[in-house]
C-alpha positions in Angstrom: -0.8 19.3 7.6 0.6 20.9 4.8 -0.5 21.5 0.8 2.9 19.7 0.2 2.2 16.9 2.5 -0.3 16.0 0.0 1.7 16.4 -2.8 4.5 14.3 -1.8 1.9 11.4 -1.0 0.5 11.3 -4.4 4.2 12.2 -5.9 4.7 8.5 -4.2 1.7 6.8 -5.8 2.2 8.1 -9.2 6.4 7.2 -8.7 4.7 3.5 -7.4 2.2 3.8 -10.4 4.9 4.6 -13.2 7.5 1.4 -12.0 9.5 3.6 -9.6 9.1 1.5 -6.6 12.3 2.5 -4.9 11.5 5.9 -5.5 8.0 5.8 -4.4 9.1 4.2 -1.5 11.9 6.4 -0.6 8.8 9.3 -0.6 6.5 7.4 1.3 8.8 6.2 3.6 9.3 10.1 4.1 6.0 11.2 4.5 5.3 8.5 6.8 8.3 9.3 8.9 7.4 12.9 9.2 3.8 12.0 10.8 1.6 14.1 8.6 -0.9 11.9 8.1 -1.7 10.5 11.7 -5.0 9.9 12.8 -5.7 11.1 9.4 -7.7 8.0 7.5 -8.4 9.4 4.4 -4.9 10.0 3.5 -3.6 7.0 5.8 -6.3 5.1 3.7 -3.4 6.2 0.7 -0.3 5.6 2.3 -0.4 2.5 4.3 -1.9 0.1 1.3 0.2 1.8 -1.3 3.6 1.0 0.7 2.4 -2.4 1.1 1.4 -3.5 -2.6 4.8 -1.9 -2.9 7.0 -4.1 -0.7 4.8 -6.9 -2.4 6.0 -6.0 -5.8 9.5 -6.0 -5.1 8.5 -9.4 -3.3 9.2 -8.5 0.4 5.8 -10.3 0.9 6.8 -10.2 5.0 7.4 -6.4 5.1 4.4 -6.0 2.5 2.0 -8.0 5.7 3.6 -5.4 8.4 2.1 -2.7 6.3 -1.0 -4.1 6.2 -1.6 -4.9 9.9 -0.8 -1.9 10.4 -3.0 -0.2 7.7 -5.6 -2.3 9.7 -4.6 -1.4 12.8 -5.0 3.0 12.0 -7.7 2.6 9.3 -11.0 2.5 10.3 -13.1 -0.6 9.0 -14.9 0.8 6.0 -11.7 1.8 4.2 -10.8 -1.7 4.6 -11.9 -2.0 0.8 -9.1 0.2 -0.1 -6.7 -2.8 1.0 -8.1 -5.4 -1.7 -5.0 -4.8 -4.4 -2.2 -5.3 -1.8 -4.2 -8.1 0.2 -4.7 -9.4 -3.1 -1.0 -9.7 -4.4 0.5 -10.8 -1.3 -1.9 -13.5 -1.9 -0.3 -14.2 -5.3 3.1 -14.0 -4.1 2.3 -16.2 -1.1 1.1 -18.9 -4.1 -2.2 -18.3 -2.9 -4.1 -17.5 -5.9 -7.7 -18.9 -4.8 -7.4 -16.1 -1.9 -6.5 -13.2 -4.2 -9.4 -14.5 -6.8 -11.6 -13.6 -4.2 -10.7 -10.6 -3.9 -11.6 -9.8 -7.5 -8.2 -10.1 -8.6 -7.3 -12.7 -11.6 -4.0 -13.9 -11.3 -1.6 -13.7 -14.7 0.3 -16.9 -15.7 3.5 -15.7 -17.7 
């Protein structure tokens, strides 16, 4: 793993962070393609939550839940925690705002 492995993971987050989902997800989808990160939770603990709440803001709610399982499936169980924002608005987009209350999240009514 590379210096600019790392880079181009939090170039993602901050594209994510600053409204630029397509862009984030183009870099993600990147860095994940190029297997950098495998069997590498600390970073995975990055990528794989961040592309969900993603897909979950542009509403692909189902694609959003692939990344999850899957985040579950490589993570191991005590970065779990760093799943919370996504699990938590899926939850929203799924109408189920009880579920993402108790996840600490409190839903906005616009």
């Amino acid at each position: 793993m590379a210096f600019h492995s790392v880079a181009l993971l939090f170039l993602g987050v901050a594209r994510g962070r600053a409204g630029d989902v397509d862009g984030a997800l183009d870099v993600l989808h990147a860095v994940e393609r190029a297997g950098w990160f495998e069997h590498r939770a600390v970073w995975e603990a990055w990528l794989l939550p961040t592309r969900a709440r993603l897909h979950a803001e542009r509403d692909e709610v189902d694609e959003a839940e692939r990344w999850l399982a899957e985040a579950r499936r490589r993570l191991p169980e005590h970065p779990h925690g760093a799943l919370a924002e996504a699990e938590a608005l899926v939850a929203v987009r799924r109408g189920q705002a009880p579920a993402a209350t108790e996840r600490g999240v409190t839903p906005v009514r616009m």
